[in-house]
N, C-alpha and C positions, 0 to 999 in steps of 0.2 A: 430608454431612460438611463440616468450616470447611477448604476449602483454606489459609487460612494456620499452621493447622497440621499438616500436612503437609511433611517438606520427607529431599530426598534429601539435601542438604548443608548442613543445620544452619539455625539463623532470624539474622537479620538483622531488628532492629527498626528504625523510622523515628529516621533521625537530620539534623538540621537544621543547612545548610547556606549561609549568604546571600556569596553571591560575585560580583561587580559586575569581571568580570573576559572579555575572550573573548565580546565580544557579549552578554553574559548574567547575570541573577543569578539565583542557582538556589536551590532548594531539594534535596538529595541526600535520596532513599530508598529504602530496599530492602524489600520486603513483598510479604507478598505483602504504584439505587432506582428501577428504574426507572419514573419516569413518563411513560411512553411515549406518544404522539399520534399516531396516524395523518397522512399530509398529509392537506393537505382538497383540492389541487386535483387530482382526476383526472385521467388521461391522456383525449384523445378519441379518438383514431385508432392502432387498434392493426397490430402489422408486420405481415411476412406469415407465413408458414406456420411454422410453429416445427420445429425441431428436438431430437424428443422425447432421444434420450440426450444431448445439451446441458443440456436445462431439465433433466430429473434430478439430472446433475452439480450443475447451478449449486445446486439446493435442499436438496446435500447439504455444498458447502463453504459455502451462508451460515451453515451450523449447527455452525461452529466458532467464529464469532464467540461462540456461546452457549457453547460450552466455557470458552472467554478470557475472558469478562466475570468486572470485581470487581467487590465492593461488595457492597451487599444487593439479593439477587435476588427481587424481587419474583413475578416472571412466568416461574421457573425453570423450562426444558423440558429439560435434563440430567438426570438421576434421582439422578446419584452426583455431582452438584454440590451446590455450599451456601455461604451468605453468607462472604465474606472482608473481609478488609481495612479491617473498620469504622471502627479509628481512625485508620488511614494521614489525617495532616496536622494531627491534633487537637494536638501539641506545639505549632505555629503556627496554630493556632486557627481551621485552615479544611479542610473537606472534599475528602478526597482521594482517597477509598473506590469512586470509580468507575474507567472508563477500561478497558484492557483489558491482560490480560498479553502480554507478546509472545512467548512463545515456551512451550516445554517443561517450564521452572525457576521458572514463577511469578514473574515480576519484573516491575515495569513500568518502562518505558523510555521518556523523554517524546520523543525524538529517531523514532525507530520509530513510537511513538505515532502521532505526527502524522505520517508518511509515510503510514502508514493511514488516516486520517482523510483526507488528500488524496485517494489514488487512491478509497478510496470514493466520496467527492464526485464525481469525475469520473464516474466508473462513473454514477454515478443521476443526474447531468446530461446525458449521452452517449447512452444506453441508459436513459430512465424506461421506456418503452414497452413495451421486452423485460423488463424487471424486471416489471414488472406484469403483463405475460400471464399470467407464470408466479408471480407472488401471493411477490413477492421483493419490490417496491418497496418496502413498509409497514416491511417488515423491517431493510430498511439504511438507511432512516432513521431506526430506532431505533436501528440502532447508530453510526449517524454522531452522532448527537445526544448517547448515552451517554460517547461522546469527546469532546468536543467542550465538553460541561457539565465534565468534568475539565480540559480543558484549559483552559477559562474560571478555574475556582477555582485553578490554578496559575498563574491568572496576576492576586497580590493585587492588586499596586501598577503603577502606570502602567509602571517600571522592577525590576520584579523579579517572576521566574519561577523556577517552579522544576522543576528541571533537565530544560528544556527544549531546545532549537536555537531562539532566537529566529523568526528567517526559515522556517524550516517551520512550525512553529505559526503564522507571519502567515498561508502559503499555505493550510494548513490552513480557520484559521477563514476568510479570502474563500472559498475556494470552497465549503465550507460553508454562506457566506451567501448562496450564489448556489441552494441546496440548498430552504434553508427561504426564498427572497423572498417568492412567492405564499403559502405556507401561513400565516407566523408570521413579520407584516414585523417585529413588533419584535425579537424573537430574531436577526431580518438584521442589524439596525441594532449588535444587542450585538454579535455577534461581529465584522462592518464596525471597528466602535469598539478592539475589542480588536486585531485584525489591523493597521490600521493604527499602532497606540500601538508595537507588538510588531516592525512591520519598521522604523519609526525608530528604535528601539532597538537593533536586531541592527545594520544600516546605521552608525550612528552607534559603536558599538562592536564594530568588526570581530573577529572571532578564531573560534575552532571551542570547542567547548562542554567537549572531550575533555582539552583543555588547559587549564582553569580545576578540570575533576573528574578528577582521575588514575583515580580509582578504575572510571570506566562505560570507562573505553577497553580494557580485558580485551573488552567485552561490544559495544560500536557505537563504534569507534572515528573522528571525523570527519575526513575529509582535506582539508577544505579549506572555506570557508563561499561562495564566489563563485556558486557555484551555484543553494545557497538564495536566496543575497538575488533572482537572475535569476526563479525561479520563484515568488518569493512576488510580488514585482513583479507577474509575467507573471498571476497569481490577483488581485491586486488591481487592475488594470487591469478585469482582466474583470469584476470585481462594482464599480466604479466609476466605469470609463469616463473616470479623472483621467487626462492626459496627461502628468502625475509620470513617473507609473509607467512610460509608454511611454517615454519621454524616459529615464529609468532604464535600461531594457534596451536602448537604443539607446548612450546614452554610456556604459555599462557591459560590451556585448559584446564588443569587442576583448581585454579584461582576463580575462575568464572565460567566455564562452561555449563557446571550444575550436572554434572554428568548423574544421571542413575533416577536421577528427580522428574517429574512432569511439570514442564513451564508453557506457556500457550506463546505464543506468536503474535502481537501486536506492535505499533508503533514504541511500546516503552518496554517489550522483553523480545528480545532477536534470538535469543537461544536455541529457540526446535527452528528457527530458519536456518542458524548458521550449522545446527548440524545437520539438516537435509542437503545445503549445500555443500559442504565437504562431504556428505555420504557418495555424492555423486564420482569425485576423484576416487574412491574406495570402489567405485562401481566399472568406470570407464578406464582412467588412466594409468592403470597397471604397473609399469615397470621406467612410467615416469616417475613415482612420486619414490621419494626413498624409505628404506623400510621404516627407519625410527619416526617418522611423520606423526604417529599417533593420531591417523583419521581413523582408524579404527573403534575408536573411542565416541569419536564422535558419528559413525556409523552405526556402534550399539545405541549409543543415547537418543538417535533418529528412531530407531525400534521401541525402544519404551516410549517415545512418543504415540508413535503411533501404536501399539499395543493399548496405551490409554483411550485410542479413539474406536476401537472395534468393540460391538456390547457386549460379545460372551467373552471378552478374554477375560485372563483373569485376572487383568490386573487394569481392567477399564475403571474408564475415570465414571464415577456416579453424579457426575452433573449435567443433569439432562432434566429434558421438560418430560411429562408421560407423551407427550406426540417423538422424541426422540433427536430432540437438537439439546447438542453440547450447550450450556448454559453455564455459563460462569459471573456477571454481574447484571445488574439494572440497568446500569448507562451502558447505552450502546449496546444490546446483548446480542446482537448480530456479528461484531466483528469477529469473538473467541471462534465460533463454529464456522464463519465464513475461511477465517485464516487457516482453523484445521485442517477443511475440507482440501483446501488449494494446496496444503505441502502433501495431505496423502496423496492426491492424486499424482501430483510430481512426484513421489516417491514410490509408487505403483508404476509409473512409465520407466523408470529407472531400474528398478527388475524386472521388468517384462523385455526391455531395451537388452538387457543384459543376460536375458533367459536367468534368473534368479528363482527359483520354483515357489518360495516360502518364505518364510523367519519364523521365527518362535517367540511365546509370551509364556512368563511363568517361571521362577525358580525350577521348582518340586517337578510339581503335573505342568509338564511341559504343553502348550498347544500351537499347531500350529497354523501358520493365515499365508493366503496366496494375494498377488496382488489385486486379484480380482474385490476381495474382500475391502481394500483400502479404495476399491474404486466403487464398492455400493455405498460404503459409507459415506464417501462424497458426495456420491449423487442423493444420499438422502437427507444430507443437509442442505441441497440444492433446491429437491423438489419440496422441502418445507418452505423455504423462502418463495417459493415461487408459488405456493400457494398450499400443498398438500400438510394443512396443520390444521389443529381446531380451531381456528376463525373461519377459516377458506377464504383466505384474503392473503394476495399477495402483495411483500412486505418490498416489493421493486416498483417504484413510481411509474407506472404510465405498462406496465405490464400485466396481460389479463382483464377482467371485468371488473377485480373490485380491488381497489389497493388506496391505501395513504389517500383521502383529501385536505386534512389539514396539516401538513408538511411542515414541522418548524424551521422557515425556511423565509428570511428576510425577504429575498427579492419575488420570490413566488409569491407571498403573500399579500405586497403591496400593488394597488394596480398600477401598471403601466403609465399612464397620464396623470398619475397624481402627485399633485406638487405640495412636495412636503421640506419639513425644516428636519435639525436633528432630531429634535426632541417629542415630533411629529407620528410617527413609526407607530407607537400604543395602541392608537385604535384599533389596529389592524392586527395585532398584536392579537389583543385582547377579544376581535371579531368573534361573531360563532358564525359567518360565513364560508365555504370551501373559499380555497387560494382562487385568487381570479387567475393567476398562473399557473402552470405545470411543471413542476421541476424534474424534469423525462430524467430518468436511469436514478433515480436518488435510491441509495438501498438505507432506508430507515433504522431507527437502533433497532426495534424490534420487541418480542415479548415477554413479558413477567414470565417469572417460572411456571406461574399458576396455568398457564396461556393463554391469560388476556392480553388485550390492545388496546389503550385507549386514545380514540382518534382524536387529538385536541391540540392546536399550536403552542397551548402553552407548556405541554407534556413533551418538553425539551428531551428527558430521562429515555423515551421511545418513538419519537417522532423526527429526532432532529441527523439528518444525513453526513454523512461526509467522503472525505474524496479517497480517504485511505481504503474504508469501507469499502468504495465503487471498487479502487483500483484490485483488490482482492477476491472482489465478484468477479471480475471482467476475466483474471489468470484464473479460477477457479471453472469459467464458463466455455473459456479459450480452451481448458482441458481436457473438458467431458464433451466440447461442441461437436466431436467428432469420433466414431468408432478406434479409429487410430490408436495406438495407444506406443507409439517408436515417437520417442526424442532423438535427438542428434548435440552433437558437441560442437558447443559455442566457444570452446577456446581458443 
């Protein structure tokens, strides 16, 4: 079937948009080939002993990315999928038909977008090893690249994007190009090229994206850009090794980093990512980095992080369900604990990498946590999701015995063969049927504090997936998929 015709709430055609306003000029659209490459360079040295309902998991949410994919699907492994979005960009005369929808409603969102395409990148820098045991690796470098080729075409002109977040699209493509170095230097060099044109840009014109496009702030609205510009920095450093960059996040962190505070990690706060990520230069690259750098800062501020996420510290954060998942909002309450889990675990390999024996939480009564502690914690926001909470229902589509049947989830929901108009979608909508489809790896918002669920399509607030979500399952899953616990350096 053409998911772009399909729709619960009526069609929205591509409408063009150039706004040199808010860091950004954009192109506005609503809509809803792949020539995919294997890497060439193989992993040598595989971890240890795997953890077979891990790998499961992990091979069952990289198979939403294939649910979300636009464009023309060449190499289509959904049955009730089908090419969309063919002209998305042709009014500006450039290819926009790829990339991936971010959620339930079929839209693409270049903001979201590109937070996906980051934590992917990380993921298969972090974990190639684990991803390949289990025959994932190939996989999400097709779809990091399927992102990646759109967000390239959105971005025609040296100064003009479309509607993007400048600064995450930089971060995006460097890490990226830290992704494809060995396999396809020159695809490194494009996106290097783009990434850097894209955080001068955003830098030189400061503002949030949200506030140039009134209309995406219903859907991602940005609260602030400080963050981005710190993480796309802290990614181009890493695939550049320019000392800009460093010098960027040093004379820039006082202003935004938030240093000493507990921020969570999502598509619209980069904070405890970008200082997980420069914790790492504090960890590995010694007597690279110059002393005045100030990753040090951002090294402690990565521990109050995670001091937040251990339950007897003492300065743990108290939002949590009584089954024991970090819970921070209604919508989507999956992502805050899902994103947690994935930087401790990274940041558990990175002292353990480092033989690191500890840190400490606490002013006063100092205590202290080994990285094994950041790796239970993880895994216990893992095995909640996977089922071990009070429903006994896992909250990952098509994993386990009993998960998600009414998935708020356009294309899952409508059947296959049925010929519908825009305005047509309602029924189905509206069904108290299960989806006649399965939308395989969907990791759902998840549950009220209280920790209920309730299974209903119209219960967008807990039902409705997205691809950010998956991609922060998948590096979370990639982490713990494997006894292993040695990172290596991607730079």
């Amino acid at each position: 079937m053409e998911e772009d015709k399909k729709s619960w709430k009526g069609c929205m055609g591509y409408v063009l948009l150039l706004i040199a306003a808010g860091g950004i000029a954009t192109g506005l659209y609503f809509a809803f080939r792949p020539q995919f490459s294997p890497t060439k360079d193989r992993v040598s040295d595989h971890p240890a002993a795997i953890v077979s309902k891990y790998a499961d998991a992990l091979k069952i949410a990289m198979q939403f990315f294939d649910v979300q994919s636009s464009g023309k699907l060449e190499h289509n492994k959904i049955p009730w999928r089908g090419d969309s979005a063919l002209d998305d960009g042709k009014e500006a005369g450039i290819d926009l038909s790829q990339g991936l929808y971010d959620a339930g409603d079929h839209m693409k969102f270049g903001f979201p977008m590109a937070y996906t395409a980051t934590i992917l990148a990380w993921t298969i820098l972090e974990y190639p090893d684990q991803m390949a045991v289990v025959h994932q690796l190939d996989h999400a470098m097709q779809y990091l690249r399927w992102i990646t080729e759109y967000l390239i075409n959105a971005h025609k002109e040296e100064n003009v994007l479309y509607i993007q977040v400048a600064a995450e699209t930089a971060a995006a493509m460097a890490a990226a190009s830290l992704v494809f170095k060995q396999s396809d230097p020159s695809y490194k060099g494009t996106l290097l090229t783009h990434a850097k044109q894209l955080f001068n840009f955003a830098n030189k014109h400061r503002g949030t994206y949200s506030a140039s496009i009134p209309e995406v702030a219903t859907y991602y609205n940005s609260t602030g850009y400080g963050d981005e510009l710190l993480w796309a920095a802290s990614w181009l450093y890493h695939a550049t090794k320019d000392n800009t960059y460093l010098e960027f996040v040093r004379d820039n962190g006082p202003k935004f980093a938030n240093f000493g505070s507990l921020t969570w990690f999502t598509w619209d706060s980069k904070h405890a990512g970008a200082q997980v990520l420069l914790s790492r230069l504090a960890y590995f690259a010694g007597q690279d980095i110059p002393q005045d750098s100030g990753i040090d800062k951002y090294k402690e501020a990565a521990e109050v992080f995670m001091c937040g996420l251990i339950k007897d510290s003492p300065t743990a954060s108290t939002s949590r369900t009584i089954g024991g998942l970090i819970w921070v909002s209604e919508w989507n309450a999956l992502l805050h604990p899902t994103a947690a889990a994935f930087l401790a675990v990274i940041y558990s390999d990175y002292m353990l990498t480092s033989k690191t024996a500890r840190f400490s939480c606490g002013d006063r009564d100092k205590r202290y946590y080994k990285p094994s502690d950041l790796r239970d914690f993880a895994k216990s926001q893992l095995e909640y999701i996977l089922g071990e909470n009070p429903m006994n229902m896992s909250y990952l589509v098509g994993y386990g015995e009993k998960y998600p049947q009414y998935v708020h989830h356009r294309g899952a929901s409508i059947p296959a063969d049925a010929k519908t108009g825009c305005e047509d979608g309602w029924k189905w909508l509206n069904s108290t049927e299960p989806n006649p489809n399965v939308a395989t790896g969907a990791l759902v918002g998840g549950p009220f504090l209280n920790e209920t669920y309730m299974d209903s399509r119209n219960n967008s607030k807990q039902g409705e997936p997205t691809t950010y979500n998956s991609a922060l399952l998948v590096g979370l899953l990639s982490g713990l998929v494997s006894t292993s616990s040695v990172v290596k350096s991607f730079a």
